[in-house]
C-alpha positions in Angstrom: 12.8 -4.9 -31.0 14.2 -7.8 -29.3 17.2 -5.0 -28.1 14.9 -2.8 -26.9 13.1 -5.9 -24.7 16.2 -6.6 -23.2 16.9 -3.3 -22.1 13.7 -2.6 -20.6 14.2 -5.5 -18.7 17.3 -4.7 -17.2 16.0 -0.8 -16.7 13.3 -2.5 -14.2 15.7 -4.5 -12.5 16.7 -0.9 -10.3 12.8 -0.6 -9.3 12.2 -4.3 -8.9 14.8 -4.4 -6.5 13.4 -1.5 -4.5 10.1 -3.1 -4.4 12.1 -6.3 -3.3 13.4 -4.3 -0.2 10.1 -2.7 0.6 7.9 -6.3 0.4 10.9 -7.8 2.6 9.5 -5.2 5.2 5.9 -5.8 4.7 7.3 -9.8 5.0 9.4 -9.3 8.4 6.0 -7.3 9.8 3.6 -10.1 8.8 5.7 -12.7 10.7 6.5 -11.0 13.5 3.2 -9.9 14.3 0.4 -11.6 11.9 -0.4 -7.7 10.6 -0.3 -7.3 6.8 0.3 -3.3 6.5 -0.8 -1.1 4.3 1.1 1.6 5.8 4.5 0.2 4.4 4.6 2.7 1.9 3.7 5.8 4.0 6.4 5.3 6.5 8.9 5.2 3.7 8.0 8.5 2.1 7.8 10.3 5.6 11.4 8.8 6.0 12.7 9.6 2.6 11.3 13.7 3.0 13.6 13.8 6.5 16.5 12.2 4.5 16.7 14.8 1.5 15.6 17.9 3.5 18.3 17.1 6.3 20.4 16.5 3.6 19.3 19.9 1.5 19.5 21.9 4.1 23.6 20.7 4.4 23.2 18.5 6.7 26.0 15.3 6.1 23.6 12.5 3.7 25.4 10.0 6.6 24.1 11.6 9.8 20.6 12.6 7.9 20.2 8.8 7.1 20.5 7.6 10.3 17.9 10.5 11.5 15.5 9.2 8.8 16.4 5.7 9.7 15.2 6.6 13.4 12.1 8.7 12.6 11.2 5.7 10.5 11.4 2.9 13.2 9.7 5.3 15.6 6.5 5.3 13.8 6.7 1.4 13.7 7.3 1.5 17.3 4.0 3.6 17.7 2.4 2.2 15.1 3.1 -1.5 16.7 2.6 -0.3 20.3 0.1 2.6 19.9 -2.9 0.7 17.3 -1.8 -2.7 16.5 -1.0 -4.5 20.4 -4.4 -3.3 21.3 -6.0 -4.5 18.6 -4.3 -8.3 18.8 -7.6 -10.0 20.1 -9.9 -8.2 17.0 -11.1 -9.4 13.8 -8.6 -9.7 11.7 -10.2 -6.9 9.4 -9.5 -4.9 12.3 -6.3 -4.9 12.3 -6.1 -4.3 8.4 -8.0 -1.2 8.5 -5.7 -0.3 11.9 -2.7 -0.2 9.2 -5.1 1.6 6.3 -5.7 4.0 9.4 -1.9 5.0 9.9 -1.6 5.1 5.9 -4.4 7.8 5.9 -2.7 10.1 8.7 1.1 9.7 7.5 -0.1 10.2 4.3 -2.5 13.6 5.1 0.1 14.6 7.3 2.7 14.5 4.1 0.0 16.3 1.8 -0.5 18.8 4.6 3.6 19.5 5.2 4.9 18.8 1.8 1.9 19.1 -1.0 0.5 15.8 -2.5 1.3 16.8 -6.2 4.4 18.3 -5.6 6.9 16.4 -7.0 11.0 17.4 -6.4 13.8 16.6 -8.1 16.5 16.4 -5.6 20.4 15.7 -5.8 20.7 11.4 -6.4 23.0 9.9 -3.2 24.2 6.7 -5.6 26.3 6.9 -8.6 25.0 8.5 -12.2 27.8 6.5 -14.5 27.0 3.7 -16.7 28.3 0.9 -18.0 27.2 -0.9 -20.8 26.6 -4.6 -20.2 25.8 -5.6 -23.8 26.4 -4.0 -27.2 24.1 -1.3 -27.7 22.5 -1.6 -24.0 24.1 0.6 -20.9 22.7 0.5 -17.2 23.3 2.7 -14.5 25.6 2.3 -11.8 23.1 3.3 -9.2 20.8 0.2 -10.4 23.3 -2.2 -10.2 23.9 -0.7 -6.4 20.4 -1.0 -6.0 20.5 -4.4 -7.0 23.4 -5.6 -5.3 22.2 -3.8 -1.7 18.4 -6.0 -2.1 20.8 -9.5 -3.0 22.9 -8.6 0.0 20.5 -7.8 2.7 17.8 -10.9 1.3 20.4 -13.0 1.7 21.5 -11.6 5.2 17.9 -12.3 6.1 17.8 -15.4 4.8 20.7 -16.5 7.1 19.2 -14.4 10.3 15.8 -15.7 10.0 16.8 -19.5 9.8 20.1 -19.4 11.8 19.6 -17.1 14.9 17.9 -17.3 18.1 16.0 -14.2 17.5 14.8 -16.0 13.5 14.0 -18.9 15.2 11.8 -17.1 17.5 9.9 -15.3 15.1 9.6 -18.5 13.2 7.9 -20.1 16.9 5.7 -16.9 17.1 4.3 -17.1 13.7 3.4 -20.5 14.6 1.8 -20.2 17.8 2.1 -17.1 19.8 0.4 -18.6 23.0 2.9 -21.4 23.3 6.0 -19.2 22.6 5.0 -17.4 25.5 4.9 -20.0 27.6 8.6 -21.0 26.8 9.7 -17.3 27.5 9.4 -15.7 24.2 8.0 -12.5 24.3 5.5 -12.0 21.2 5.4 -8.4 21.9 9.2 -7.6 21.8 9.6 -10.2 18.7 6.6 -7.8 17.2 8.4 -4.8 18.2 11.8 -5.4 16.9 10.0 -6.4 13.4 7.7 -3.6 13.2 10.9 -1.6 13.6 13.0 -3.9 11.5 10.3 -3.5 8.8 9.9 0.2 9.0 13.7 0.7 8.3 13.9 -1.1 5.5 10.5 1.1 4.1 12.6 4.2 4.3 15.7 2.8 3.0 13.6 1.2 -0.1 12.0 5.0 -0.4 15.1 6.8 -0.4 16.4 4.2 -2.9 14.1 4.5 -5.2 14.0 8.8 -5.1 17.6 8.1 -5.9 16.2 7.0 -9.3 13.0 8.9 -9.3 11.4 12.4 -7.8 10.3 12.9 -4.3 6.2 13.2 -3.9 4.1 12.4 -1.2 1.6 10.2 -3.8 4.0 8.1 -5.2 5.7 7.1 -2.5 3.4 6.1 -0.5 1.6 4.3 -4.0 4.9 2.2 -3.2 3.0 -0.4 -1.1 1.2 -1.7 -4.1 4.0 -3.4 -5.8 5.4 -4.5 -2.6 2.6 -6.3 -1.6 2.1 -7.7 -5.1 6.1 -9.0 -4.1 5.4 -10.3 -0.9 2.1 -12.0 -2.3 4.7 -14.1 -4.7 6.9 -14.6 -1.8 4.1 -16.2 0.2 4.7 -14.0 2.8 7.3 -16.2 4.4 10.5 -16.3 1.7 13.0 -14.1 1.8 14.5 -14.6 -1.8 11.1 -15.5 -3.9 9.6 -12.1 -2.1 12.7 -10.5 -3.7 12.8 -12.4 -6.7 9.1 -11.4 -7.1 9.6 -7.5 -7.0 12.3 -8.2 -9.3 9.6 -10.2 -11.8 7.0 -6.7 -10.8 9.9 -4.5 -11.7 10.7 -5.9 -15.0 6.9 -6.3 -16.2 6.2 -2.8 -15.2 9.1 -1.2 -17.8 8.2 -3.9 -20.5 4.8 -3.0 -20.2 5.1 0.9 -20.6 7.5 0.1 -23.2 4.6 -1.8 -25.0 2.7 0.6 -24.1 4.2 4.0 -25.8 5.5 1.8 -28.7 2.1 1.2 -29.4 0.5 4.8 -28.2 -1.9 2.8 -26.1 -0.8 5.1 -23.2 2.3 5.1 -20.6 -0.2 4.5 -17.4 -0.6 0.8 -18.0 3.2 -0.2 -16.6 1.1 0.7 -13.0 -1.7 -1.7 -13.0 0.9 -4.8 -13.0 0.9 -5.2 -9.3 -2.8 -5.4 -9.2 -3.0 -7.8 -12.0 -0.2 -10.0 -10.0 -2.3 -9.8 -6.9 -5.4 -10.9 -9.0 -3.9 -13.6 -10.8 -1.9 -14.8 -7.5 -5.0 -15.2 -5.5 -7.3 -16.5 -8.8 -4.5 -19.2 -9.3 -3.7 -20.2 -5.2 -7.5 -19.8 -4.5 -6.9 -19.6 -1.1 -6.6 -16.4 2.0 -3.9 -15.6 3.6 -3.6 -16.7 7.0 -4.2 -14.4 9.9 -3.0 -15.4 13.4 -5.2 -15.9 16.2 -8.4 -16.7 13.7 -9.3 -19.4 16.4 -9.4 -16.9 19.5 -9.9 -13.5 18.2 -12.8 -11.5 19.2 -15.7 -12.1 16.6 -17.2 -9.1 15.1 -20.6 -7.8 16.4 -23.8 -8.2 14.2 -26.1 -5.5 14.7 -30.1 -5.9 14.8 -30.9 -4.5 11.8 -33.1 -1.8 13.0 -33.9 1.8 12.2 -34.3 3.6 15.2 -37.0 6.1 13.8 -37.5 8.4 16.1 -34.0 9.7 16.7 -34.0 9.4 12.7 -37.1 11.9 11.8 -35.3 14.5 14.5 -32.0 14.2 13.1 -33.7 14.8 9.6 -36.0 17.4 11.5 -32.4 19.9 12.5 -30.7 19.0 9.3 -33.6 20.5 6.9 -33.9 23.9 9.4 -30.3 24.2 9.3 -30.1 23.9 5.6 -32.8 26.5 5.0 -32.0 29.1 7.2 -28.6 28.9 9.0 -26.0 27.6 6.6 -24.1 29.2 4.3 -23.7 28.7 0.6 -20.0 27.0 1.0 -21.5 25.2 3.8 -23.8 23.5 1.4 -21.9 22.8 -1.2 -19.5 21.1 1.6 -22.5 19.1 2.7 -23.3 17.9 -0.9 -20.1 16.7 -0.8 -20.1 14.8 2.5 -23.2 13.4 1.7 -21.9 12.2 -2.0 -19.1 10.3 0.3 -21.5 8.6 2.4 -22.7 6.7 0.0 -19.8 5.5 -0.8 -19.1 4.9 2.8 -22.2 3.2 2.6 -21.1 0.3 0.1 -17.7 0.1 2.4 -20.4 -1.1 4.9 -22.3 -3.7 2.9 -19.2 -5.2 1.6 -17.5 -5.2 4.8 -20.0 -5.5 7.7 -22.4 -8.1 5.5 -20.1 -9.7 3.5 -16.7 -9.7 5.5 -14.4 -8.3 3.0 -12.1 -5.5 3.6 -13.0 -3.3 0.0 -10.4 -0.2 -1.4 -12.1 -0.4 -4.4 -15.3 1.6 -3.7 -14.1 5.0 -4.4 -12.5 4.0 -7.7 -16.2 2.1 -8.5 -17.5 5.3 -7.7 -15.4 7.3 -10.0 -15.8 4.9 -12.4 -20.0 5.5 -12.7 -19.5 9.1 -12.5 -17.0 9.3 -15.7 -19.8 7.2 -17.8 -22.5 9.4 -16.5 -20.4 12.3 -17.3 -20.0 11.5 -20.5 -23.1 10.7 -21.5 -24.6 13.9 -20.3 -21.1 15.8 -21.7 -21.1 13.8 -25.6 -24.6 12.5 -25.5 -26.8 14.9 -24.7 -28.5 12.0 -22.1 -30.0 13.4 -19.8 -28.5 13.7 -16.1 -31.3 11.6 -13.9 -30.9 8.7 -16.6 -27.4 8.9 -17.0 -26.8 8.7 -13.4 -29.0 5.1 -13.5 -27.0 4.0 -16.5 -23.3 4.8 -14.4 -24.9 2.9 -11.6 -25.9 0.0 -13.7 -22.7 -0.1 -15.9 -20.7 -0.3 -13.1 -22.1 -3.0 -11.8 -20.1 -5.7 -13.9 -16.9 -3.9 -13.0 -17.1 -4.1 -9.0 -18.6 -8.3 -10.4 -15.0 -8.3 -11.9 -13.5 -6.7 -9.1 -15.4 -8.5 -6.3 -15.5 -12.6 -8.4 -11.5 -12.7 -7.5 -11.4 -11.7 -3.8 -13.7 -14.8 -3.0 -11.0 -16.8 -3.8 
C-alpha cells in the first residue's frame, strides 16, 4: 500500500508540473495587467491542435512549435488589445467575464473545427523510457523532462521578474499603473508582452501535457481549473509556490483516483481537487483577490427595477401567434430549449447584477435539480410537477454550499 502511495505520487509529479507551467501563465497575466483569465486553458488547446497537426501532416515538430508558439501569442495579443484594453476602466467582473468571453469562442471554435469529444492519440514528442527511481517503482523519462523544463523556466522567472528592468516594471505596474506611467512605463506594452508571455507558456503547458495524455478540445481547455487552483496557492505573485502548488494539485489528483478505484468509489473524484483547493484556499485566507484600479474603475449601473409593460404584453402578443401558426415543430422544440436556458440565465443575473458575484456554477445547479427530478419521476413514480418543486428545493442547500465559501 504504502508502495503504491509513493508511486502515485511521483506519477502526478509529470501533470503537476504541467499545471505549474500553465498557472505561471495565468500568474505573468494577472500582474502584467490585473486580468485573472479564464481563457488560459483555451489558448493552449488551440495551440497544441496547430502543433500536432503541423506536425502530422510532416511538418518538422521544431518549425510546427514555433508556429504554435506564434498562433498562441497572437491570440493574447488580440485578446489583450482587442477585449481587455478597452475594458481597463470597467468593473472588475467585466473584465472576468471578457476572459470567460474568449474561453467560450476558442473553445466553440475548437468543438466546431476539431469535435469536442473527440479525443486523439497522437505520436508523444518527449521520451517513452523509464527508469526506476526506487525498488519496485519506475517513472517515465518524459515526466522527469516535464519536471525539469517547469524547475528551469520558474526559476528563470524568478530571476527575470526580480532582476530585470522589464520585472521590475511589471512589479511598478502591479502597484500603481497611474504612477508608472508617469515615470515612462508603458502599462500597455508591459500588459502586452505578458499577455503574450502568458499565452506561450499555455501552449507549451498543453502540448506538454498531450505528450502524456490524448488531444481533445474539453480537456484541454478543462486545464485552467487546476492552474488556477496553482496560482490561487501561489498568491498570484510567486513564481516557485505557484509551481510548487501545481506540483501539490498534481500529486493529490493521482492519489486521489488511486483511492478512488482501490476503493470502487469511482475514478472521477481525482478532478474535483482543484475545486476543493480553491474552496479551502479562499475559506482559510477569507479574503478577494485584488483587482487593480478598484478605486477608479467605472461602477456598474443599477437599473430601476421596472417592468416596462407595454412593450412586454406585445412581445408576449407576437411570440404566442408565432408559436401557433408560423413555427415549425423543430422550431419549438428549439424554443423550449432557449427558454429552459434563460432561466438559468436568469439566476446568472440575480447572483451577479444583485449580489455582485461572478457565478459558473448555475448550469451545473441546474443539472443538479434536473437529475433529482429525473429520478424521482424515472424510480419513484413521483409525479413530474412535484418532482420538479422537490429538484428546485433540494438544490437549494447545494448552491448554500456553493455560494457560503465565495463570501469569503
Amino acid at each position: 500500500m504504502l508502495t503504491d502511495i509513493v508511486k502515485f505520487a511521483i506519477l502526478g509529479l509529470g501533470a503537476g508540473a504541467i499545471y505549474g507551467l500553465s498557472a505561471l501563465g495565468i500568474v505573468l497575466i494577472y500582474r502584467g495587467s490585473g486580468v485573472l483569465n479564464f481563457a488560459q486553458g483555451a489558448v493552449g488547446m488551440v495551440g497544441a491542435y496547430v502543433f500536432y497537426l503541423n506536425r502530422a501532416d510532416g511538418v518538422p515538430a521544431p518549425l510546427a512549435a514555433l508556429f504554435a508558439i506564434g498562433v498562441g501569442a497572437l491570440i493574447g495579443v488580440i485578446t489583450h488589445l482587442g477585449v481587455m484594453r478597452p475594458l481597463r476602466n470597467a468593473p472588475a467582473v467585466s473584465r472576468l467575464i471578457g476572459t470567460l468571453a474568449v474561453f467560450s469562442f476558442l473553445y466553440g471554435f475548437g468543438q466546431y473545427r476539431w469535435g469536442v469529444n473527440q479525443a486523439r492519440i497522437v505520436s508523444a514528442v518527449l521520451p517513452t523510457s523509464s527508469w526506476e527511481i526506487l525498488p519496485g517503482i519506475r517513472i517515465g523519462t518524459d515526466r522527469l523532462v516535464i519536471l525539469a523544463i517547469g524547475v528551469v523556466l520558474t526559476a528563470a522567472l524568478t530571476v527575470v521578474y526580480r532582476r530585470s528592468t522589464f520585472g521590475l516594471s511589471t512589479s511598478a505596474v502591479a502597484e500603481n499603473r497611474r504612477a508608472s506611467s508617469a515615470v515612462g512605463v508603458s502599462p500597455d506594452v508591459i500588459a502586452t508582452v505578458n499577455w503574450v508571455l502568458g499565452s506561450v507558456l499555455a501552449v507549451c503547458s498543453a502540448i506538454l501535457i498531450v505528450s502524456i495524455g490524448t488531444l481533445q478540445v474539453e480537456s484541454l481547455t478543462l486545464l485552467v481549473f487546476p492552474a488556477l487552483a496553482a496560482a490561487l496557492l501561489g498568491g498570484f505573485k510567486s513564481y516557485p509556490l505557484t509551481f510548487l502548488g501545481g506540483l501539490l494539485i498534481g500529486i493529490l489528483e493521482s492519489e486521489v483516483a488511486f483511492i478512488g478505484t482501490k476503493w470502487s468509489i469511482g475514478d472521477g473524484w481525482g478532478k474535483t481537487v482543484p475545486f476543493i483547493v480553491i474552496i479551502g484556499v479562499l475559506m482559510l485566507t477569507g479574503r478577494a483577490l485584488p483587482m487593480r484600479g478598484e478605486a477608479t474603475e467605472r461602477p456598474p449601473e443599477i437599473g430601476t427595477g421596472r417592468v416596462p409593460v407595454r412593450k412586454l404584453v406585445i412581445a408576449s402578443a407576437i411570440a404566442l401567434v408565432l408559436i401557433l401558426f408560423w413555427f415549425s415543430p423543430g422550431m419549438l422544440s428549439a424554443i423550449e430549449i432557449s427558454l429552459a436556458v434563460g432561466l438559468v440565465v436568469m439566476s446568472v443575473v440575480v447572483v451577479t447584477g444583485y449580489a455582485g458575484q461572478l457565478s459558473l456554477a448555475q448550469m451545473a445547479l441546474a443539472g443538479m435539480g434536473a437529475w433529482i427530478a429525473a429520478r424521482l419521476v424515472a424510480n419513484w413514480g413521483v409525479p413530474f410537477e412535484l418532482a420538479l418543486v422537490i429538484g428546485v428545493v433540494g438544490t437549494i442547500p447545494i448552491g448554500i454550499a456553493v455560494g457560503l465559501p465565495a463570501l469569503r
